[in-house]
N, C-alpha and C positions, 0 to 999 in steps of 0.2 A: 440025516438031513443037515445035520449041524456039519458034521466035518465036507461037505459034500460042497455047501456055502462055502468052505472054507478053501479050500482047494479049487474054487473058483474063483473067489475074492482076491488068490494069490496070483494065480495063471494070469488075471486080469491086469497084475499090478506089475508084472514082471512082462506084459505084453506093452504098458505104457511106458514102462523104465527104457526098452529096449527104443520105442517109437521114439522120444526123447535125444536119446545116444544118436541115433541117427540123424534126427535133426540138427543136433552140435556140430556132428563132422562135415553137411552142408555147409554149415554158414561160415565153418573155418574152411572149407576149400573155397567158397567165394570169396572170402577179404583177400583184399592185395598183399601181396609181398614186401611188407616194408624195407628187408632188407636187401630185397634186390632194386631199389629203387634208387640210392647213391648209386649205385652199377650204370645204370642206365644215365642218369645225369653226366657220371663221369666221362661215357664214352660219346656223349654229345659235348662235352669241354673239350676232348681233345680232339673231334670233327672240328669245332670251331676254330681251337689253337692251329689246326695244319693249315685251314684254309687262308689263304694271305688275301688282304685286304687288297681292292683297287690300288689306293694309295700305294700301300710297303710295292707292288707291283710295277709302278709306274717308275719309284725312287730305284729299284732293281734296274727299269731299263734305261734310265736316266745315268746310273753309274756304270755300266756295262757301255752306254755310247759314250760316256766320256773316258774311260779305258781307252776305249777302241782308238776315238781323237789322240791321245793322249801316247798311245803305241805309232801313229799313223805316221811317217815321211813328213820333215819339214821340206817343202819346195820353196827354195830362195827364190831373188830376182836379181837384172842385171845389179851390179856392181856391188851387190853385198857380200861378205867373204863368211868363208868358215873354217872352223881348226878339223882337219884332216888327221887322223891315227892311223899308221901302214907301218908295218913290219920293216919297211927301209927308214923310216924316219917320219915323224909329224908335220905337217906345212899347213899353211893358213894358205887357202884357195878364194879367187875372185873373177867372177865371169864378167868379163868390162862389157862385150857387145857382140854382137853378130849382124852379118848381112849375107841376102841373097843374090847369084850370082847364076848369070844366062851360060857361062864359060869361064872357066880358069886357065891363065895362058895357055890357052889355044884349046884347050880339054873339055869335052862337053858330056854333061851330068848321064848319069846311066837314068838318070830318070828322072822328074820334072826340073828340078833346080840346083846346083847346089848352095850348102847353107855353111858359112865359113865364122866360125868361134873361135873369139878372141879371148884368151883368159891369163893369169898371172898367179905362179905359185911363188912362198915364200919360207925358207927354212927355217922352221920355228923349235927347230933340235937341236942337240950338241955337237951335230956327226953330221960329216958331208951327207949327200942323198945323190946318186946314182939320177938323172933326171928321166930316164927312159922308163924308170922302174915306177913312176907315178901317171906312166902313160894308159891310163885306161878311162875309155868313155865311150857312151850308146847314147845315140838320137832315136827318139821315138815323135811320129806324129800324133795329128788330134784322133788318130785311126786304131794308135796301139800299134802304128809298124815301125818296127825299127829297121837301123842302119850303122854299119859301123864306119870308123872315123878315116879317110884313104890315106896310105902312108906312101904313095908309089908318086907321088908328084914331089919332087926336088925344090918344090917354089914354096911348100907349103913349111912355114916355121915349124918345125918336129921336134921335139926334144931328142937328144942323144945320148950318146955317152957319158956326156960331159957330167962333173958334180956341181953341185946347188950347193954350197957354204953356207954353215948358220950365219943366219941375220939375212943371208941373199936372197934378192926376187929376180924370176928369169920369168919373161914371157913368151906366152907359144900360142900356138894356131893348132884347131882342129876343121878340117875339112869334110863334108858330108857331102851325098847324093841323095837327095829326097824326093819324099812327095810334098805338091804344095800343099801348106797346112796353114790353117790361123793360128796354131797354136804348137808348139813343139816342149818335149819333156828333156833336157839334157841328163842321163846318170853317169857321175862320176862313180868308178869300182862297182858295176851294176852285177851282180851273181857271187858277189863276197861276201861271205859271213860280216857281221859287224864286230866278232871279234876277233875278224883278219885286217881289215880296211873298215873304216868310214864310209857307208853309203851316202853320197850326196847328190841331192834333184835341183836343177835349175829349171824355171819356166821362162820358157821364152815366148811372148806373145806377137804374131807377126807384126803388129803396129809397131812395136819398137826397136825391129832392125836399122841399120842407120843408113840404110841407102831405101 
């Protein structure tokens, strides 16, 4: 009877040891992770780090439009000048005026007006300039249509052959057939790289032709 106790008393005590054990490895598979818990903070620091504030956002497109200003075409006005770079030589260029015109000795526009530009370049090099060779310009209206400048009329001042000497200004005429516009864009060297030619825009506003 004795040993019989005893060998109950044991099965008993090794049936609670076990009960025990089991209960330990619950309550450590419930506790949290503490060391995956930096893990998780971290990868919410760097969710926050990528997302960029309204602010940093707005300063983004605040510098990105002033690039853009900042690349964009200066458009002169009448009579302001600029320094010109061309492979035949540098000149300082000035658009004095323009007006518009029902007929040109006796010649009547391919289409509504024509528009006749007065300008004056001046050799700002060391080396004569060929004047013919600084002969390029496109009229555009308020529409985006262009036109190019007519060289077939004899009346109209052309530049020619002739050279342009440092320190000299020569002035010439460009002649257009347009449409009417309030507003017209003149490009001097318009389809030149800028590191062939100087691109240059004048705006002409039709209130300030001189007829």
């Amino acid at each position: 009877m004795t040993m019989r106790m005893l060998r109950l008393s044991l099965l008993t005590l090794f049936m609670v040891m076990a009960l025990i054990a089991c209960s330990s490895d619950d309550d450590e598979a419930q506790e949290p992770n503490e060391d995956e818990t930096p893990d998780t903070e971290e990868t919410q620091d760097n969710v926050e780090d990528d997302t960029e504030s309204p602010a940093q956002e707005e300063n983004e497109d605040e510098n990105e439009t002033s690039d853009n200003e900042n690349n964009s075409e200066e458009q002169l006005s009448l009579g302001d000048s600029t320094e010109v770079q061309t492979p035949s030589g540098d000149y300082e260029l000035t658009v004095n005026s323009f007006e518009f015109l029902d007929d040109f000795e006796g010649e009547q526009p391919d289409r509504d007006t024509f528009v006749l530009v007065q300008f004056e370049v001046k050799n700002i090099s060391d080396s004569p300039i060929v004047a013919e060779e600084i002969y390029e310009a496109i009229l555009f209206d308020a529409d985006d249509i262009s036109s190019d400048y007519i060289i077939s009329n004899s009346s109209v001042d052309v530049f020619g052959e002739e050279e342009i000497q440092p320190g000299e200004t020569k002035e010439g005429e460009f002649l257009f057939s347009h449409n009417e516009s309030d507003s017209y864009i003149l490009h001097f060297n318009y389809g030149f790289l800028e590191s062939i030619a100087t691109n240059v825009t004048y705006e002409l506003s039709a209130g300030d032709a001189s007829n």
